[in-house]
C-alpha positions, 0 to 999 in steps of 0.5 A: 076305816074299812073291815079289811084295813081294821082286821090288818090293824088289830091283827097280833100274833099270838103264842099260846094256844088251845087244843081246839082244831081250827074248824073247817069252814075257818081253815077253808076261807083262811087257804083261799086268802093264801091262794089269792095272795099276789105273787110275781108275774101271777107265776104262783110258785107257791105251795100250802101244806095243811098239818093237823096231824099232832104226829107231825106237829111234833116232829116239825115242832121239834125240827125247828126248835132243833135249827133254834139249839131248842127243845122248846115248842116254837108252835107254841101248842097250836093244833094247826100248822099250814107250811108255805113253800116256794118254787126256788126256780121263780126269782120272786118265789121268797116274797111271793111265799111272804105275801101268801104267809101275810094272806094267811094271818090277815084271813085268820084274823078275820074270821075269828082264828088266831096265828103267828108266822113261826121261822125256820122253815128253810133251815128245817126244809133244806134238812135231809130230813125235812126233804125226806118230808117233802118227797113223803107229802108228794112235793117234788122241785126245789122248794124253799120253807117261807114260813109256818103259818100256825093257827088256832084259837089263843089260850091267852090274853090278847096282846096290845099293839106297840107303838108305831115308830114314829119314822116308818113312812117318809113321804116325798 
């Protein structure tokens, strides 16, 4: 088995985290794996937003726990969230955001930083609050939330695989 097809394998997601910040040089490889994910045509409507500031974790954390009926924190304490939007101009702009969240997992666990793809992001971003929050980061378009991408370090056991369904891939 390759590196590659090995992190893929083993890669879980995880919800418990320390406050350690992801390290720099790790964040760095782990958005360039998001800027090389393939999308539609090579169109690119993607856009990653790095938030570390605990200011704005929790005011995103808690924007999406509200969409939820939730005051728990669905970022699970990670001290690094990367959201990933999507130009709703391009028609391939929802799996072409899935397969840049997809890079981001697979990257992190690659050099060492754990991750979980935490939903919401469209609710939260079709919000008058969350474009408020947009216009504020300089993003202007129609953007769709894909997903956010939290990352940091576990603060927990890692947790084993479940079974592979046994129907998953039909070959003719």
């Amino acid at each position: 088995m390759t590196q590659t097809v090995k992190d893929i394998v083993e890669r879980r997601s995880i919800r418990a985290y320390k406050q350690e910040q992801v390290k720099e040089e790790q964040l760095l490889e782990i958005l360039e794996a998001g800027k090389y994910a393939p999308s539609g045509m090579g169109r690119q409507p993607v856009k990653m937003v790095v938030v570390q500031d605990k200011d704005t974790i929790a005011k995103l954390s808690k924007m999406n726990a509200a969409v939820m009926g939730s005051d728990n924190d669905p970022f699970y304490g990670a001290p690094t969230v990367v959201v990933v939007l999507a130009d709703r101009s391009v028609n391939t702009h929802f799996a072409d955001g899935c397969l840049t969240m997809g890079n981001l997992m697979n990257a992190a666990h690659a050099v060492g930083v754990d991750s979980c793809w935490i939903n919401r992001a469209t609710e939260v971003f079709d919000t008058p609050e969350g474009k408020e929050l947009l216009k504020q980061w300089g993003i202007q378009g129609d953007y769709e939330g894909i997903g956010n991408c939290v990352l940091g370090y576990r603060d927990c056991e890692y947790p084993q695989a479940a079974p592979r369904k046994e129907d998953m891939v039909v070959r003719v």
